[in-house]
N, C-alpha and C positions, 0 to 999 in steps of 0.2 A: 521331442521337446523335453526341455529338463523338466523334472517332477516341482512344481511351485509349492507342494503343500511343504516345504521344510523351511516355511519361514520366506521365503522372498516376499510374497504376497504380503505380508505385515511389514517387512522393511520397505516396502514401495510405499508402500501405505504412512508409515513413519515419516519416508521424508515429503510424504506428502501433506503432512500435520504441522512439519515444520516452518512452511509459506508464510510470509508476514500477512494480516489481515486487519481493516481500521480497527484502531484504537485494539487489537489483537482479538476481536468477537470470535472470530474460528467457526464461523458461519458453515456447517462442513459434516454431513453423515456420509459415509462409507457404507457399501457392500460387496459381496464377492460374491461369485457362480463360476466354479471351476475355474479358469485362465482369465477369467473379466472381472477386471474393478471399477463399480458405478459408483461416482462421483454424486454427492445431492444437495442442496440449499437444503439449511437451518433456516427458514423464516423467521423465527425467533431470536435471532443474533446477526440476521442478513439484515432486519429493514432499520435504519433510519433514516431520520426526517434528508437530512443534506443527501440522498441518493436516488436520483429518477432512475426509474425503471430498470433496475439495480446496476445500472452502469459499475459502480464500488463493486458490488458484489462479483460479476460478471472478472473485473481486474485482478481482484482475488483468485477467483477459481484459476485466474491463468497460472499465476502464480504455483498453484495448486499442481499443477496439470506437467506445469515445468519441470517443477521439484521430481514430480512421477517417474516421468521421461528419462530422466536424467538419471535417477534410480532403478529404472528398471536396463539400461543401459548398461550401468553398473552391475546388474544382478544377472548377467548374460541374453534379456531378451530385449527382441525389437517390442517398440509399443504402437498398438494401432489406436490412433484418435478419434475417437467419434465425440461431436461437439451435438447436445441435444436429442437423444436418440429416440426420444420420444415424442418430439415436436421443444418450442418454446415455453410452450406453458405447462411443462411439466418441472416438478421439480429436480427431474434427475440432468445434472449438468454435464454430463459425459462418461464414457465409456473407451475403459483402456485396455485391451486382449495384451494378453502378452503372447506374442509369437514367439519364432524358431530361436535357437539359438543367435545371438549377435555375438557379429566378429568386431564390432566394435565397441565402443568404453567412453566414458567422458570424463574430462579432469578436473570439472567442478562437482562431484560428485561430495569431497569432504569440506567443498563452501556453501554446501545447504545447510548444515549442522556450526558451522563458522558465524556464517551470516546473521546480522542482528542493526538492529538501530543504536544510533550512537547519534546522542541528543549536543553532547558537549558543544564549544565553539572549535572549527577545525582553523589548521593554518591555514597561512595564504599563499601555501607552495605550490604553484606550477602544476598541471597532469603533465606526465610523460608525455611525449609525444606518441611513443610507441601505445601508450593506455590511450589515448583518443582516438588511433588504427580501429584497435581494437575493437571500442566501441563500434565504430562505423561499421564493421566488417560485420557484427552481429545482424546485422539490419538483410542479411540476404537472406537469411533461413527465417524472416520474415515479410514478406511483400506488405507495402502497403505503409510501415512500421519508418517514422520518421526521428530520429533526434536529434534535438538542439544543445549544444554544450553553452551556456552563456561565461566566458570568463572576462569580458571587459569589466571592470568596475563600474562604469556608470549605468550600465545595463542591467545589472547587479543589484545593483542600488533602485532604481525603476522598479525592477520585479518585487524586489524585499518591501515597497512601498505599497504594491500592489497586494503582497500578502496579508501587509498589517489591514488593509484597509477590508478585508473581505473574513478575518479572523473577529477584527470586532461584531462581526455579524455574529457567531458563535455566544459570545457574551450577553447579546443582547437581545437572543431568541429562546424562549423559553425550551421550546421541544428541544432544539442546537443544545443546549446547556444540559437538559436535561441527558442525553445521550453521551455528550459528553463525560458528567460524571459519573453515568451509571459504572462505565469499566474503568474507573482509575480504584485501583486497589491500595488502600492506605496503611497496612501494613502487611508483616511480615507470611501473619498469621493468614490473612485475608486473600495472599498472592497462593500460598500452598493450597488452601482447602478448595479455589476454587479453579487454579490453574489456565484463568485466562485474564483479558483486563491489563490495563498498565500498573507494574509496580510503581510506587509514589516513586522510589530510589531510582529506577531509571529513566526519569522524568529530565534528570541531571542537573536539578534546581537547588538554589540553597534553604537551608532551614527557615527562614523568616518567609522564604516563598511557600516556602510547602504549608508554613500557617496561614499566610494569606491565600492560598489555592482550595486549603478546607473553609477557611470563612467564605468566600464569595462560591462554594458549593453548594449553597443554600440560596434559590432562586430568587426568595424573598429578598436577601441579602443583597445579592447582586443585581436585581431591579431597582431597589434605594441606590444602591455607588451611583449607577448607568447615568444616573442625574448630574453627576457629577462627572460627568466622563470616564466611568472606573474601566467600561470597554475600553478603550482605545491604551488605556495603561497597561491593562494585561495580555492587549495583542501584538503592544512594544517587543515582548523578550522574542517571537518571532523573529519580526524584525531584523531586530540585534544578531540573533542568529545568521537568518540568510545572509547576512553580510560577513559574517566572518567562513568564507568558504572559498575554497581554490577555483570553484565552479557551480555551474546550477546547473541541471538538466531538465530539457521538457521533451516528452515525449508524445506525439500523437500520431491515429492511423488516417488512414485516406480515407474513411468512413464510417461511421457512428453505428452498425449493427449490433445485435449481441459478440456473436462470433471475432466482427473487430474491436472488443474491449476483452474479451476473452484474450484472444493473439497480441493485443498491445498488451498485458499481466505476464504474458509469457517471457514477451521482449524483456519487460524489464525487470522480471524476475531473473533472466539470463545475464542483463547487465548488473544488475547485483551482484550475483554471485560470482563474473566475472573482476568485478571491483575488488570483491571479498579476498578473490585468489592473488588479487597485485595489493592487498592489503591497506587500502582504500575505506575510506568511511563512508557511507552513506546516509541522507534521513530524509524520508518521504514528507513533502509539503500538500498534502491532498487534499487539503480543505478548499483551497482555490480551484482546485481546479475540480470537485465533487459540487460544487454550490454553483460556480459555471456552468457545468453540463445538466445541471439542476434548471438553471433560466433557460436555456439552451434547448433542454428540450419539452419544456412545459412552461417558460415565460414565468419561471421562479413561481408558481404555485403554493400560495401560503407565508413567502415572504412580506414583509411588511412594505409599503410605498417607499420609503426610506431604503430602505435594503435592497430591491431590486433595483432603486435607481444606483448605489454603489457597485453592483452586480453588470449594470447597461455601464457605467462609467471606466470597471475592470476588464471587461469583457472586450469594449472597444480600444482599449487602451494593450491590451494582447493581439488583439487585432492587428495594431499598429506596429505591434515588435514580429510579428510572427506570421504567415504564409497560412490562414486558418480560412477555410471555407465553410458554409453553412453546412455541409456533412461530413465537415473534420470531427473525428473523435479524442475526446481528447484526455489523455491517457492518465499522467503521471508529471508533474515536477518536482524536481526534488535536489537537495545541496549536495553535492559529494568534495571529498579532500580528504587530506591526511588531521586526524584527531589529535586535540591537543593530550585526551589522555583517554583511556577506556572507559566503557560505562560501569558505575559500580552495581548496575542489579542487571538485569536482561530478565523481559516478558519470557514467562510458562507457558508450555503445550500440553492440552490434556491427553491422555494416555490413549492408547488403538483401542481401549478396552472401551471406553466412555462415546468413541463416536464410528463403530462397526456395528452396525446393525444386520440383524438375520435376514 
């Protein structure tokens, strides 16, 4: 076996810092012992309020886990997967030995460091046909791993309606709001030092929003608009969004475990990157479908009477678009299409130095 102490181990490790994760928290320590890299929950940046039983978190680490694979691929070994090595309730989230040399490689390898969100409005141009293959063919190197491409307009339209309707939850729940802002980073200065968080800049909103985004940052603030319906106006630009997209994607597995939101992170961290390489835009809509598996799997616990009932009314109304069982898990939706124009910022990763622990 080739010697790993010359750096692989920290490149695997690198692209595995690179995984999108909400609102970018990076929920994620590392360690190493010889050929193995154990994966671990940050509780500190894994929990909030919109995620039961860390479903979020769980999606992430797949992500996590993807990127790994696919880098240690790259760096001549196979990766062996251990998913919980220590039971569930531990925090170590996995375990990845690097074996024998590998005679094989993979071609997204330079779309983990590519890949990013891209908030803009995209056209309304067509996927490939060949890019929708593609997708579908993903689905075998995960059982269980279901997706939905929606590109009719009116269906489109439905969903974007559904989004706005469970976004103004966001607005109008304090802990939501609160989590919310804790990681938007408001400038320049604040994106560097601290290296995780959303840059304001690639929010991809304009200057009058960005003032109105720090005023109703203040909860007090934003409980007086709420009277006024100031939720439902700031969960419009969503909206507006999903509509302007060549497509939507939802994804879910055949079963709500750990392990199956683990492997649905994977899937669609594969379909990402596979997007990324046919040069494809992407932007994860995860709040619907995080505050779902929320009621879903604890009968929205802490929501307000109001909110759950919006929560029973999205829920069954997904129901009606979608083939969803009571232990469907359920993954990811999100817009993909071709971008009207680049982001001008792209979210920071902090360094292997900040999250490899002895």
């Amino acid at each position: 076996m080739r010697n790993t102490a010359d750096g692989n181990i920290l490149e695997i490790i690198q692209a595995g810092i690179a995984a999108p994760s909400v609102d970018n928290c990076q929920p994620w320590f590392f360690s190493t012992e010889n050929n193995i890299i154990t994966i671990e929950m940050d509780h500190k940046r894994a929990d909030f309020f919109g995620d039961a039983n860390y479903a979020a978190a769980y999606i992430t680490f797949g992500s996590v886990i993807e990127n790994m694979a696919i880098a240690s691929l790259h760096c001549g070994f196979d990766a062996k997967i251990k998913y919980f090595p220590e039971g569930i309730t531990s925090n170590k989230i996995a375990q990845i030995q690097l074996l024998r040399d590998s005679k094989t490689s993979s071609s997204l390898y330079d779309s983990i460091y590519r890949r990013h969100t891209n908030r803009n409005p995209y056209r309304e141009k067509p996927l490939p046909p060949e890019t929708r293959e593609a997708f579908s063919n993903l689905r075998v190197s995960f059982p269980g791993a279901q997706l939905f491409l929606i590109e009719a307009k009116e269906k489109i339209k439905k969903i974007a309606g559904l989004i706005k309707k469970v976004e103004t939850i966001i607005y109008g729940h304090k802990q939501l709001h609160s989590d919310l802002f804790k990681w938007i980073r408001w400038s320049d200065h604040e994106t560097i030092k601290t290296k995780d968080g959303l840059p304001i800049k690639a929010l991809q909103i304009s200057f009058p929003q960005e003032i109105g985004l720090k005023f109703i940052s203040s909860w007090k603030r934003m409980h007086l608009l709420n009277t006024f319906g100031a939720s439902n106006l700031a969960a419009d630009y969503s909206y507006r969004l999903a509509l302007k997209s060549a497509a939507l994607g939802f994804i879910t597995m055949e079963h709500n475990r750990p392990e199956d939101y683990i492997d649905g992170g994977r899937f669609f961290q594969r379909l990402w990157l596979t997007a990324t390489s046919e040069n494809l835009s992407l932007h994860p809509l995860g709040a619907l479908i995080f505050f779902l598996s929320k009621f879903r799997l604890n009968g929205g616990e802490g929501f307000a009477p109001k909110q759950r009932q919006i929560l029973r009314y999205v829920h069954d109304a997904l129901c009606d678009l979608f083939p969803i069982k009571n232990d469907t898990g359920l993954i990811m939706l999100f817009r993909i299409g071709y971008a009207a124009a680049p982001p001008t910022a792209r979210a920071l990763r902090r360094p292997v130095s900040e999250v490899l622990i002895s």
